[in-house]
Phi, psi and omega in degrees: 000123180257163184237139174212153202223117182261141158201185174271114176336184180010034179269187174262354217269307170298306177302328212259320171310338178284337190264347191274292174328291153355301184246020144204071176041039181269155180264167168306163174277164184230138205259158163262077185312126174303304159337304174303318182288319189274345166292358182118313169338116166285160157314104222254080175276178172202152187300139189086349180311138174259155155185139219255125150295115178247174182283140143353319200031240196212099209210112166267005165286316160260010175257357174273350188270288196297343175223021142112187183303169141153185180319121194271009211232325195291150191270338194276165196079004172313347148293301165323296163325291172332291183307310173281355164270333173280341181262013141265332176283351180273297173345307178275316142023258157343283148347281185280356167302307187294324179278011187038074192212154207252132163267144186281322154273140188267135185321290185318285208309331151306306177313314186275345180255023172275320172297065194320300185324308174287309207291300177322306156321301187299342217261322183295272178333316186264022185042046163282155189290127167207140174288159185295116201274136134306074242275187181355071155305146128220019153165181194261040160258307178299356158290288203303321204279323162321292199276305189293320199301342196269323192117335207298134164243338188220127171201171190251130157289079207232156181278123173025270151260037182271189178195170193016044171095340170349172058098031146316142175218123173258094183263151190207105159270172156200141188337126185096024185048005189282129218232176169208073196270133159223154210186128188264040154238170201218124195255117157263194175277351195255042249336214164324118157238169210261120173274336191077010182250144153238158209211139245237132170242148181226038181235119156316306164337311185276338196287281204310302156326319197261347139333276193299315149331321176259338237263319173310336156246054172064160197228175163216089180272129188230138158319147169262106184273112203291131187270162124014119176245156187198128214343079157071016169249142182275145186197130137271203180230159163233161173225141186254126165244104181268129155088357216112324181241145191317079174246016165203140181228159162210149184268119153283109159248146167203173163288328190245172190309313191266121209283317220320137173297318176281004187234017157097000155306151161240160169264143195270211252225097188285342181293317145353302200259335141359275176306292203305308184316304203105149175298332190294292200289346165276353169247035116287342195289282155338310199276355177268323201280343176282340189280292191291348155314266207328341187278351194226053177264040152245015182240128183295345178222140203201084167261158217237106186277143188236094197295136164279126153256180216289154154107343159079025169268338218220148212206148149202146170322046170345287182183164177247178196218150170290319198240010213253044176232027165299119168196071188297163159065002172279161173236167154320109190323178188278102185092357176295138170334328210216014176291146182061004179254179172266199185270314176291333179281325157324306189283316170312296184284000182295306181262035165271314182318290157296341162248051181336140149284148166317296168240173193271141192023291173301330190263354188269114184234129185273128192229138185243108172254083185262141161262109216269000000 
């Protein structure tokens, strides 16, 4: 049995899955460039063979194949991006289908949770806790003309198809046209780019402008649900769910509406938030984050952002993530399935449970097929 991994050379995703295979006696993985893969490459799968879809990561070789040239920083094309990334993932697919060889993720299921739009709908539909969507945004007077028919004064703005917060807009009107946007883009002449600062525009103008901008590759707009604070920082969670099940959580903190970590959210205090919950709300918290796994049960991994709202009784589905188990140096919950493991050696040992190998060991060489 070979493992093959599509992921980006030098990421960290492919390096941190290789040391996971590693310590549980797996040979190195042998990587597949995502570059390679959007040129067209088959998978070099074999019968019986596993193999992981990993993120795109941040490669400008393959983010100029899925959304053409330009700034590898710019928030816009993200249609584009969509588009050449599900006909590669339906491609390798194909692929690893002909080679009578198993993807650890199911292709569509990716596809739909890339999809803000859809993934919300699904999520909705199996009465998972979501925040309340606004419907057909296409620039921002109909974001404006949306937001008056519902009553909405605060709602989050996302491009469609972004990740990690890309061209996110936490917008706040108020009587007398006065507007409040915060947003890690930063609008040049060449339009939006993702600064990795985030930063408060307070002009219709500037808003509007950086609206209308994203708005051609689609928008996903949501009530703004205020989460929950703990000493005087606001925090959700994301929970990685393996197999089905919750087994790594880590607390998003911040100053500003948006957690992300790489945009100057830290991780908080999980025993904290633990306590302040309680065991009831901390095993609904879980059972809400297993509903929305569930919702992707061709996927072995499903991380799952989890809005706290302010009073900690009520919980809702931020978004789910394909890819969302970069979470170094975290371990397993306690008492857990994946306790004392990372997020990959979980995902290792989860699925050799489901897929014993065949043959022995020696004869066994693991290939990581990551998506860059």
């Amino acid at each position: 049995m070979t493992w093959l991994v599509v992921g980006t050379p030098g990421d960290r995703r492919p390096a941190l899955f290789a040391a996971a295979c590693r310590s549980s006696g797996l040979p190195e993985p042998v990587l597949v460039a995502w570059a390679d893969v959007l040129r067209g490459a088959p998978v070099p799968a074999g019968p019986g063979d596993l193999v992981r879809v990993d993120s795109p990561g941040e490669d400008a070789e393959a983010d100029a194949l899925l959304r053409g040239p330009g700034d590898p920083a710019r928030v816009g094309g993200g249609a584009a991006w969509y588009r050449a990334f599900t006909v590669a993932l339906g491609r390798i697919d194909a692929s690893v289908t002909r080679a009578g060889a198993r993807l650890l993720g199911d292709v569509t299921e990716i596809g739909v949770m890339f999809d803000k739009r859809l993934s919300h709908a699904r999520l909705l539909a199996a009465g998972v806790p979501v925040p309340v969507a606004l419907p057909s945004v296409d620039g921002y007077a109909g974001l404006r003309a949306r937001m008056e028919e519902s009553g909405e004064r605060r709602v989050f703005v996302k491009p469609a198809h972004g990740s990690s917060a890309s061209g996110v807009i936490a917008l706040q009107t108020a009587p007398g046209g006065r507007v409040r946007a915060v947003t890690s883009a930063s609008m040049t002449p060449d339009g939006p780019v993702n600064s990795l600062r985030v930063r408060v525009y307070e002009t219709e103008a500037e808003v509007a402008a950086l609206v209308d901008a994203l708005a051609p590759d689609g928008l996903h707009v949501e009530r703004w649900l205020p989460k929950a604070a703990m000493d005087g920082r606001v925090f959700d969670l994301r929970v990685v769910v393996i197999g089905g099940v919750p087994t790594h959580a880590v607390v998003r903190t911040s100053r500003h509406p948006m957690t992300n970590l790489h945009l100057g959210g830290a991780r908080g205090d999980l025993d904290a938030v633990r306590s302040a919950l309680g065991e009831d709300g901390w095993h609904r918290a879980l059972d809400v984050c297993a509903r929305a796994a569930a919702c992707f049960p061709g996927s072995l991994m499903v991380g799952v952002d989890l809005l706290v709202c302010i009073g900690m009784k009520r919980f809702a589905v931020g978004e789910v993530n394909a890819f969302g188990d970069l979470l170094p140096g975290l371990t397993g919950l306690a008492g857990g399935p994946a306790e004392g493991l990372d997020t990959y050696t979980a995902q290792v040992r989860a699925a050799l449970m489901e897929n014993p190998p065949h043959v022995p060991q020696d004869r066994t060489r693991a290939v990581t097929a990551c998506a860059t």
